[in-house]
C-alpha positions as CSV (number, residue, x, y, z in Angstrom):
1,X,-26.5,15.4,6.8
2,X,-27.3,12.8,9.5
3,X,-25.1,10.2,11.4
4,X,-23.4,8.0,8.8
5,X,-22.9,4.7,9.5
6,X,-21.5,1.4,7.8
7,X,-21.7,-2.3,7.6
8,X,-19.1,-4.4,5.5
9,X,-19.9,-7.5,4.9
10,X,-16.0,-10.1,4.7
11,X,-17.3,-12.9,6.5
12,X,-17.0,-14.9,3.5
13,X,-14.1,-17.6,2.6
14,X,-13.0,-16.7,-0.9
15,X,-12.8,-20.1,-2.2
16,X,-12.6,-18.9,-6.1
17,X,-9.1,-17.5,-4.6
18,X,-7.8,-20.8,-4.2
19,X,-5.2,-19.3,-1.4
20,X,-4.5,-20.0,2.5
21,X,-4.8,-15.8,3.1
22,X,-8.4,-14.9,4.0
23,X,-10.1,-13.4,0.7
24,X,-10.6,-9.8,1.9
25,X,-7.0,-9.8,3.0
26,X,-5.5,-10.0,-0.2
27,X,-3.8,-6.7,-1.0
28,X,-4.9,-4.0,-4.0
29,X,-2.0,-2.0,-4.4
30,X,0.0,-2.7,-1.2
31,X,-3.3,-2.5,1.1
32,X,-5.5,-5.2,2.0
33,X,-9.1,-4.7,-0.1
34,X,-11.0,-4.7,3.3
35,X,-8.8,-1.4,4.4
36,X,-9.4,0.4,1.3
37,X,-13.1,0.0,2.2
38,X,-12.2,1.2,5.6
39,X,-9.8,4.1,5.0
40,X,-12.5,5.0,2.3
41,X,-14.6,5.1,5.0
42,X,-12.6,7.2,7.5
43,X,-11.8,9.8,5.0
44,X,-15.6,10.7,5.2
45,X,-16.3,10.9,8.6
46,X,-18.1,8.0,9.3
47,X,-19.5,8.0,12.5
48,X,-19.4,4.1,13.5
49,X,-18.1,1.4,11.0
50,X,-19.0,-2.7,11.9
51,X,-17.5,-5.5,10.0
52,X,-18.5,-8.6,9.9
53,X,-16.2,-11.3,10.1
54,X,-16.5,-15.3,9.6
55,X,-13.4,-16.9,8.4
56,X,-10.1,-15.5,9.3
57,X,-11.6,-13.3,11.6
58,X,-8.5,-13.2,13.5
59,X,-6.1,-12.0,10.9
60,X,-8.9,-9.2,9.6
61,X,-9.0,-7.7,13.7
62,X,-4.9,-8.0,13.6
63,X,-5.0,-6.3,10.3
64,X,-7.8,-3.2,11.2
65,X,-7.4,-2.9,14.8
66,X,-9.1,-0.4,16.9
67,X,-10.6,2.0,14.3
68,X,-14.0,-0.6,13.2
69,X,-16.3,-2.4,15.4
70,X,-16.6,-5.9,14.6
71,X,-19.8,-8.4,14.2
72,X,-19.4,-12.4,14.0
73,X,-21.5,-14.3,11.0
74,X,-20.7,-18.0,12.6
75,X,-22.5,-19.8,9.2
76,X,-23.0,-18.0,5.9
77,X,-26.5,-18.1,5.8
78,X,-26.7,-15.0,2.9
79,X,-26.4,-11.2,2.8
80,X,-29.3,-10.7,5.2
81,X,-27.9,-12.9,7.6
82,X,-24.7,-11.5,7.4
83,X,-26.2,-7.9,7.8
84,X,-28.3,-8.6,10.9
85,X,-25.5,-9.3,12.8
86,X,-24.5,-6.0,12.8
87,X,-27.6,-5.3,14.3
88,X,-26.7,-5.6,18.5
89,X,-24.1,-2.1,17.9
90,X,-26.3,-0.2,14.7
91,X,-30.0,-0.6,15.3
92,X,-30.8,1.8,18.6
93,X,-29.3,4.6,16.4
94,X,-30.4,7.2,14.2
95,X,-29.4,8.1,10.6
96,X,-28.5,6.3,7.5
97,X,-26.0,3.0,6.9
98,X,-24.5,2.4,4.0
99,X,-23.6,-1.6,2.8
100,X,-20.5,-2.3,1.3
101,X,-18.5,-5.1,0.8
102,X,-14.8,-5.9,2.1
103,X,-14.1,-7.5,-1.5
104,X,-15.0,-4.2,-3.6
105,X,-12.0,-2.1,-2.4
106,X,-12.3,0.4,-5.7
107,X,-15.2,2.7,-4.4
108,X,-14.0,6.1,-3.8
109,X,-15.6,8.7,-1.1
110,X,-16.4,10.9,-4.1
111,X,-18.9,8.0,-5.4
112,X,-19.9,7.2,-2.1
113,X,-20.8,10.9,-0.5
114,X,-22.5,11.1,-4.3
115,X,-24.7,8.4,-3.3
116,X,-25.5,9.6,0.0
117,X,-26.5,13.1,-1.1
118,X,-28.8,11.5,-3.7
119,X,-30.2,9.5,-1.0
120,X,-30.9,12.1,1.9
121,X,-32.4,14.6,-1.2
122,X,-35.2,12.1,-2.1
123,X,-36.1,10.9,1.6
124,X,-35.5,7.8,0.5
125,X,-35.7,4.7,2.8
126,X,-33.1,3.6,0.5
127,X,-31.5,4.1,-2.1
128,X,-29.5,1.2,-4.6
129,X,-26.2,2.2,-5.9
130,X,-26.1,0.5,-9.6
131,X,-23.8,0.7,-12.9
132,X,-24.7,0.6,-16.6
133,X,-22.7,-2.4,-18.2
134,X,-22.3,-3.3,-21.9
135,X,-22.8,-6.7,-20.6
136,X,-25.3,-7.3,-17.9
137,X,-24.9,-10.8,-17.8
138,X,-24.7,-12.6,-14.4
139,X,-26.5,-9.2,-12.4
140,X,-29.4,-8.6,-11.5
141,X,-31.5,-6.1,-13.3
142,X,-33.0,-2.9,-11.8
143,X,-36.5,-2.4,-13.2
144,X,-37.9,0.8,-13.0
145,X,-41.2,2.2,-13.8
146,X,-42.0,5.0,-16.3
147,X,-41.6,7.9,-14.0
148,X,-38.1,6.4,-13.3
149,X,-38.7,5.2,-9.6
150,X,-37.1,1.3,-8.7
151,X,-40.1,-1.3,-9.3
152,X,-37.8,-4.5,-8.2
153,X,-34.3,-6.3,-8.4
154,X,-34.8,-9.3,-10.7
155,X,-31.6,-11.7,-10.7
156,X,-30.3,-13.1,-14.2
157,X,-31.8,-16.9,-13.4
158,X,-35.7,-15.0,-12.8
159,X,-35.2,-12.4,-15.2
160,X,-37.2,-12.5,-18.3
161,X,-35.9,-12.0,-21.7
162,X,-37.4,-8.3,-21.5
163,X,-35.8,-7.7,-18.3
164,X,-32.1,-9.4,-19.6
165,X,-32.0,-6.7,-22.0
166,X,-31.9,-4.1,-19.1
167,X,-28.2,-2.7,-18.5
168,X,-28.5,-1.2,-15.6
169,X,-27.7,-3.6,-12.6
170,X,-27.6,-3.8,-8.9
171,X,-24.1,-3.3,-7.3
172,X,-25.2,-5.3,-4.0
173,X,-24.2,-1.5,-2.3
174,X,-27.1,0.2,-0.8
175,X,-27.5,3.3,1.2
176,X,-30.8,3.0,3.9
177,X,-32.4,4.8,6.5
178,X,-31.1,3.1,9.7
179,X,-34.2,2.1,11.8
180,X,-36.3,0.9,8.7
181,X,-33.3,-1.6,7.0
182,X,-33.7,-3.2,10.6
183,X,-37.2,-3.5,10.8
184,X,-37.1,-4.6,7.8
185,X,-34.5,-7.5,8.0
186,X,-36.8,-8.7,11.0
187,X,-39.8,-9.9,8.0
188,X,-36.6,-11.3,5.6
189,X,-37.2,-14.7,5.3
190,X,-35.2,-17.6,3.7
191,X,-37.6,-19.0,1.8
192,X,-35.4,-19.7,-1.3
193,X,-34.1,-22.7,-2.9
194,X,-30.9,-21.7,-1.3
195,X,-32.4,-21.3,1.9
196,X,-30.5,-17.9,2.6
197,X,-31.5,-14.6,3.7
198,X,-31.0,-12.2,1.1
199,X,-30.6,-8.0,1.6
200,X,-31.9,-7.6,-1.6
201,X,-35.5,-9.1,-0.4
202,X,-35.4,-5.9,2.2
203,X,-35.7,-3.5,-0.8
204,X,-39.4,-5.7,-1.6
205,X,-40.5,-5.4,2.0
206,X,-39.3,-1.8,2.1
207,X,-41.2,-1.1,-1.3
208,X,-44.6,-2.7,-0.6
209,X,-44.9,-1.6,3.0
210,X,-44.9,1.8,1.0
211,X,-41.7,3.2,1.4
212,X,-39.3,5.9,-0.9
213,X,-37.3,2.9,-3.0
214,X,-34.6,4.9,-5.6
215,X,-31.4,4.1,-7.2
216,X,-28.1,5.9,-7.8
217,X,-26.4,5.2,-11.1
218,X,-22.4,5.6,-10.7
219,X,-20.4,7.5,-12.8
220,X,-17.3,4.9,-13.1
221,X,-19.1,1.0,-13.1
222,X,-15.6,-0.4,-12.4
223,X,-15.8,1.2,-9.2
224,X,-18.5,-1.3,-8.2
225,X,-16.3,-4.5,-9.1
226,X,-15.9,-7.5,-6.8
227,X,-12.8,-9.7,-6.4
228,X,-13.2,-13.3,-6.1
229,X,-10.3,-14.4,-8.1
230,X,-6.8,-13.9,-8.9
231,X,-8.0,-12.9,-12.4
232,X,-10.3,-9.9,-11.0
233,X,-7.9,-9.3,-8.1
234,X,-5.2,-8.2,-11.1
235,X,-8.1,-6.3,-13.0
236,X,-8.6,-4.5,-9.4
237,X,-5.1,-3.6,-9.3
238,X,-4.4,-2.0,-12.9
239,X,-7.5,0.0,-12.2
240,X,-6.5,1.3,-8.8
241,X,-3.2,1.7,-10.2
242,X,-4.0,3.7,-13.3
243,X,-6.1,6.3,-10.5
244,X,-3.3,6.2,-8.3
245,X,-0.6,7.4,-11.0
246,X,-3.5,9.9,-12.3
247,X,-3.7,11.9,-9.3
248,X,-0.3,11.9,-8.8
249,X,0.2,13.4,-12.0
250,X,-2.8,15.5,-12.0
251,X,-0.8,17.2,-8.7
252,X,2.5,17.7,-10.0
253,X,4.6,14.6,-10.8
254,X,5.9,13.6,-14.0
255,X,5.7,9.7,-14.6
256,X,7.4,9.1,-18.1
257,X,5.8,5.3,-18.3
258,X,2.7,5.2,-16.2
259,X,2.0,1.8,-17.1
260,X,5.8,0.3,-16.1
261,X,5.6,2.9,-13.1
262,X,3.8,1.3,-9.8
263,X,3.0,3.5,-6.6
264,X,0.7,1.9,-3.7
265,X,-2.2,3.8,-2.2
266,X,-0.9,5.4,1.3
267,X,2.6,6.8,-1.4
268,X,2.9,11.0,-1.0
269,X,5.0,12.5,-4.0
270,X,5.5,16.4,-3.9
271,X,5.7,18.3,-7.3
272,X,7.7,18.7,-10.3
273,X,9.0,15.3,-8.8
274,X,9.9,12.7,-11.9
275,X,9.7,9.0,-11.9
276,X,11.8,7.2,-14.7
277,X,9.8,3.9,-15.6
278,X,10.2,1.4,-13.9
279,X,9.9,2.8,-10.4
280,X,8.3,1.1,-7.4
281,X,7.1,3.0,-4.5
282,X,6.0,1.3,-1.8
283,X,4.4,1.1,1.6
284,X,4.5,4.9,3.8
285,X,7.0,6.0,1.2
286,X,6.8,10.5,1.0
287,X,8.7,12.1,-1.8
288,X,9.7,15.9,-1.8
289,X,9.5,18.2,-5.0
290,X,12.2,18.0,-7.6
291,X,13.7,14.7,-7.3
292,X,14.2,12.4,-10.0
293,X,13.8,8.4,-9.2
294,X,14.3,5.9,-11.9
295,X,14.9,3.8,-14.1
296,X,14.7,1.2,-11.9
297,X,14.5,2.8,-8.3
298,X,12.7,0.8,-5.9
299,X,11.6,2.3,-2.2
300,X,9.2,0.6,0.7
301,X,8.6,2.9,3.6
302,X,11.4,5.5,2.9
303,X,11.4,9.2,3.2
304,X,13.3,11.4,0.3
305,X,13.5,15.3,0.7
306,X,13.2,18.2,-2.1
307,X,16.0,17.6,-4.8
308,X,16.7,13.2,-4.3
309,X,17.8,11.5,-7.2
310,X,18.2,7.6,-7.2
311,X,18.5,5.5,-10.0
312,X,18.5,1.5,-10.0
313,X,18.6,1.0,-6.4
314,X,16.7,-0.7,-3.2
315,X,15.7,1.6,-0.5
316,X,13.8,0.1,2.7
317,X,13.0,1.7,5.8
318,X,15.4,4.2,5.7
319,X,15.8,8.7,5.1
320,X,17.5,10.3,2.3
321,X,18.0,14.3,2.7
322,X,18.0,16.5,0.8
323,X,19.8,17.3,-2.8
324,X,21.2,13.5,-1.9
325,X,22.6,11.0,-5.4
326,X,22.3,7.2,-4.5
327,X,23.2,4.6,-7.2
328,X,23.2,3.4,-9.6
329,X,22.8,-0.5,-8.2
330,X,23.2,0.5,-4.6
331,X,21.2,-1.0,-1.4
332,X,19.8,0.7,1.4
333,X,18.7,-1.2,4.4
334,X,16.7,-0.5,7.0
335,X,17.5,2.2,9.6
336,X,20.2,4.0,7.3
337,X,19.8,7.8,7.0
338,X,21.5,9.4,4.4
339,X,22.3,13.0,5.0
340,X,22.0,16.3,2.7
341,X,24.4,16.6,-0.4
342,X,25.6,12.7,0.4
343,X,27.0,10.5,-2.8
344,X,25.9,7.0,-2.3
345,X,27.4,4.9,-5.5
346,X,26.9,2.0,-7.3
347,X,27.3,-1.0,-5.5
348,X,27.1,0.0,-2.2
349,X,25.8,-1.5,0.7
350,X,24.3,0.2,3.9
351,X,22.6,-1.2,7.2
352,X,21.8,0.8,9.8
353,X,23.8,3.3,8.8
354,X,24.0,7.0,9.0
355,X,26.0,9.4,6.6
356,X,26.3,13.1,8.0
357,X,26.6,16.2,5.1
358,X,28.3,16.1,1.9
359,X,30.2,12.6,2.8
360,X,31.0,9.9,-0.2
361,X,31.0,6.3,-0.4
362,X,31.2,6.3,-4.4
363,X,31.5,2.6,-4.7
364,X,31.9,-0.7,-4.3
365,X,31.7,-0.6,-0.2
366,X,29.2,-2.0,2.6
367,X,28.8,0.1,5.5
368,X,26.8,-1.3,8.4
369,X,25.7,-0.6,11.7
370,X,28.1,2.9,11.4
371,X,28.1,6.6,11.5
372,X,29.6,8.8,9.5
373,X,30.6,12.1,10.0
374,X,30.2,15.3,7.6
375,X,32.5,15.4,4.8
376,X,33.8,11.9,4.7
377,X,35.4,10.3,1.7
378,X,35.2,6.6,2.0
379,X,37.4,5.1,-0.6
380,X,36.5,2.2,-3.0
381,X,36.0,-1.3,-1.4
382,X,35.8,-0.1,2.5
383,X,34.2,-2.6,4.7
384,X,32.8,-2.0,8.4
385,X,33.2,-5.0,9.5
386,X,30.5,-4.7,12.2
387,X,29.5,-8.9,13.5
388,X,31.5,-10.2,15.5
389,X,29.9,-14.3,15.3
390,X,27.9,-13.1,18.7
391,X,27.1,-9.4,18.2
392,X,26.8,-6.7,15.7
393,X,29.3,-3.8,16.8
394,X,29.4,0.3,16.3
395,X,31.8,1.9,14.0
396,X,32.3,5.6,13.9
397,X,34.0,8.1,11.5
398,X,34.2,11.7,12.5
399,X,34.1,15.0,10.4
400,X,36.6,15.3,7.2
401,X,38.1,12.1,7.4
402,X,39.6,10.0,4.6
403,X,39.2,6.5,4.4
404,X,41.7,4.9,2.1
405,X,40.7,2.3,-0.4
406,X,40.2,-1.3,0.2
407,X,40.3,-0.5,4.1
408,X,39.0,-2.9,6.6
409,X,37.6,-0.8,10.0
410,X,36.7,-3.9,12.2
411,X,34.2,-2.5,14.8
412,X,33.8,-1.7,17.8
413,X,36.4,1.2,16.7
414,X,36.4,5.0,16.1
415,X,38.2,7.1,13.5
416,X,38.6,10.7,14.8
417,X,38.2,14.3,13.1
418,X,40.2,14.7,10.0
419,X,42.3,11.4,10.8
420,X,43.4,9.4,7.4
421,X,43.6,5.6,7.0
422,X,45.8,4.3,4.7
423,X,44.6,2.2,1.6
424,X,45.0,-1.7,2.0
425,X,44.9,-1.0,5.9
426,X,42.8,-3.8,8.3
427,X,41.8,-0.9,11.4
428,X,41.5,-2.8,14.8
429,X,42.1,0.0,16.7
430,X,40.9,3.6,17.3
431,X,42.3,6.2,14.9
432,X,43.0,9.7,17.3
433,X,41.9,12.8,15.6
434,X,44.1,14.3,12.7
435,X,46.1,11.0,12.9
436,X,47.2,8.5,9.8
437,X,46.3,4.9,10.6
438,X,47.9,2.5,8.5
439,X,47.7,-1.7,9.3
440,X,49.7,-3.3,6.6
441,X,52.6,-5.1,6.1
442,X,55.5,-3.4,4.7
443,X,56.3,-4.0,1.0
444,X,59.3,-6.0,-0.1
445,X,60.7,-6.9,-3.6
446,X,62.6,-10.0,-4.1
447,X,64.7,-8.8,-7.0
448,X,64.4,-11.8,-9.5
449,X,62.0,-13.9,-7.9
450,X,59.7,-14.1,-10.8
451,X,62.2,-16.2,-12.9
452,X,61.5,-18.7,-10.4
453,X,58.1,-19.5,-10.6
454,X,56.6,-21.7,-13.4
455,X,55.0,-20.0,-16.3
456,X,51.5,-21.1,-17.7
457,X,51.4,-22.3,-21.1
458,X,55.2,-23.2,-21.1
C-alpha cells in the first residue's frame, strides 16, 4: 500500500453549539472529537496527518501537540478552500490522502483501512466514502450509472425528484490519489451562489478530465455522523459508548447494565473483571482481571490490579493493588496508593496517602499527606491532621501499629514499629517503636454531680 496521508478539516466555529469551547474540542466520551480522528489516525500508520485550524486554533495545537502538522484557513471560504491549505506540507508527495473531518469523531480504522483497500484495488483517483440512509434528506445523492461507477454528487436543493429518492449519500470523506486532488483543487472555482470553494466540485473535474471516480459504501452509516449540536454531540456519545462497552465485553468483562455503565475511550479493563451499574471509568484508568467495581464506583486516571473490589466510592489519580476492598462511600484523592490486601471503608478519606500491606482504615477517618506501614489498624475516626495554616506536613506510621480510635496524630510526627496509641489521644509528638502513646486527660467522677444540673422537660 502507498504513503497514507490525511487532511482534517476543524477550522470551522461551531456556531449550532451555542458554547465558548471551540466546536471540535468538545469531548465524545472523555476525548475531544478532533483526537478521536487523530488517534484513529495513528492507530493506522499514517504517515503525515495536517489539520487545519481557523477558530480556536490555539486551544486545538495545546490539545494535539506534536504528533499532527497544522495548516491555517484565515476565512472560511468552503471545503476546497479549507483543503488547499494543506497543500504547502502534502502536495510534493506521493500516495493517497484521505479527508476527514475533526467533527466526525465515530469512524473507526477498520472502516477507514476498508475504504482505502477498495480505493488502491480500483486505481481509483478517488474514491467517495458514502452510507445508505432510511432518510436521505438534507445529503447529497450519489448517482451512479448502470455498470455501478459514480456519475456525480447532486446536493438535496439541485437534486431532482428522481435523484431525492436515491439513498445512498455522500459522507463529505473521500480517499484520493495525492498529486491529482491537488491539481485538481488548482481548476476549483467558486462560482456558486455561496461564493465558496467546494471539494466535492474536485470529484467533477477529476471525472471529466477522465479519471477512475468510485465510491465506498460503509458498513455502519452512523459512523459517518457529524456533530454540530448538543443534540448530535449526545447521539455521538451513546453510540461510541455502546462500542466502547461492546468490546470490552466482547474481551472479557462482565458489565451487568451496559446502558447505566459509562467507560471513556483510552479505559483498559482485563478479564472476567465485573462492573456493577452504575460505574464510571474515566480518563487513563487500567483495570486488572477479577475485580468487581460497582454499584456506584467512580475512577478518573486510576490504576487497579488483578482481584480490586470497590463499591460506591471516588477514586482519582491514585493506585489500588492487588486483592484491595475500598468502600462503600469512601474517597480517594490524588496521589494515594493503596497497597495489596488493604481495607479502605466507608467514609474514609485519603490525600496523598500511601497504605503499605494488609493495613485497615475501616471507617470513618481522613488520612492525608501520610504513610502507612504494613499491617496497620487505624481505628474509627483517626485524623492526620496534616496543614498547619501555612504548610501541609508528613505523618508516618510504621509496620504493625495500632492506632486507637478517635485519635488525633497532628503532623509532622512519626509513630514507630508496633507502637500503640491510645483511643481519645491528640499525638503531638513522636511515638518510639513498641511504645503506648496516650494524650488525654485523666478521667474523674464527681460522685453526685448530675443531681446538680438542670433537667430538660422538668
Amino acid at each position: 500500500m502507498s504513503n497514507i496521508y490525511a487532511v482534517i478539516l476543524a477550522a470551522g466555529q461551531g456556531t449550532r453549539m451555542k458554547s465558548k469551547l471551540y466546536k471540535v474540542l468538545h469531548p465524545v466520551c472523555g476525548k475531544p472529537m478532533v483526537q478521536h480522528v487523530v488517534d484513529t489516525l495513528a492507530s493506522m500508520q499514517v504517515h503525515d496527518s495536517v489539520v487545519v485550524v481557523g477558530h480556536g486554533a490555539d486551544l486545538v495545537r495545546q490539545t494535539l501537540g506534536e504528533r499532527v502538522q497544522y495548516a491555517f484557513q484565515d476565512k472560511q471560504l468552503g471545503t476546497g478552500h479549507a483543503t488547499k491549505q494543506a497543500a504547502p506540507i502534502l502536495s510534493e508527495k506521493e500516495g493517497t490522502t484521505l479527508l476527514l473531518y475533526g467533527d466526525v469523531p465515530l469512524l473507526s480504522a477498520e472502516t477507514l483501512t476498508s475504504l482505502l483497500s477498495y480505493h488502491h484495488g480500483q486505481e481509483a483517483a478517488v474514491t467517495v466514502l458514502t452510507a445508505t440512509m432510511e432518510d436521505p434528506t438534507g445529503y447529497g445523492r450519489i448517482v451512479r450509472s448502470e455498470a455501478g461507477e459514480v456519475l456525480r454528487i447532486v446536493e438535496q436543493k439541485d437534486a431532482s425528484a428522481e435523484e431525492r429518492a436515491i439513498q445512498e449519500i455522500n459522507t463529505g470523506i473521500y480517499c484520493f490519489d495525492n498529486a491529482k486532488l491537488w491539481n485538481a483543487l488548482e481548476q476549483v472555482t467558486n462560482n456558486n451562489a455561496q461564493g465558496e470553494y467546494y471539494i466535492t466540485d474536485v470529484v467533477g473535474i477529476l471525472r471529466e478530465a477522465g479519471e477512475k471516480v468510485t465510491a465506498f459504501v460503509a458498513a455502519d452509516p452512523d459512523e459517518t455522523m457529524g456533530v454540530n449540536d448538543r443534540v448530535q454531540l449526545s447521539m455521538a456519545e451513546a453510540y461510541m459508548r455502546k462500542r466502547i462497552n461492546e468490546k470490552h465485553m466482547r474481551n472479557g468483562v462482565t458489565i451487568i447494565d451496559p446502558a447505566s455503565t459509562y467507560i471513556e475511550a483510552d479505559v483498559v479493563i482485563g478479564n472476567d473483571t465485573v462492573l456493577q451499574p452504575n460505574t464510571i471509568l474515566r480518563g487513563t484508568t487500567a483495570i486488572g482481571s477479577d475485580c468487581v467495581l460497582g454499584p456506584q464506583a467512580d475512577l478518573t486516571n486510576v490504576t487497579v490490579a488483578d482481584g480490586v473490589k470497590i463499591q460506591y466510592s471516588v477514586l482519582t489519580d491514585s493506585a489500588v493493588e492487588q486483592s484491595a476492598t475500598v468502600g462503600p462511600f469512601a474517597y480517594v484523592r490524588p496521589d494515594s496508593h493503596i497497597g495489596p490486601n488493604v481495607k479502605i471503608g466507608d467514609f474514609v478519606e485519603l490525600k496523598n496517602a500511601k497504605i503499605g500491606q494488609g493495613s485497615k482504615v475501616p471507617h470513618l477517618s481522613y488520612i492525608g499527606d501520610a504513610e502507612i506501614g504494613e499491617n496497620v489498624n487505624i481505628g474509627c475516626g483517626t485524623i492526620s491532621v496534616n496543614y498547619d495554616g501555612a504548610k501541609k506536613h508528613k505523618t508516618i506510621v510504621g509496620d504493625n501499629a495500632f492506632i486507637g480510635c478517635n485519635s488525633n496524630l497532628v503532623a509532622p510526627v512519626e509513630i514507630g514499629k508496633n507502637a500503640y496509641v491510645a483511643a481519645g489521644s491528640t499525638i503531638t509528638k513522636n511515638v518510639p517503636e513498641d511504645a503506648l502513646g496516650i494524650a488525654r486527660e485523666r478521667q474523674e467522677n464527681k460522685l453526685g454531680y448530675a443531681a446538680r444540673l438542670p433537667r430538660k422537660g422538668k
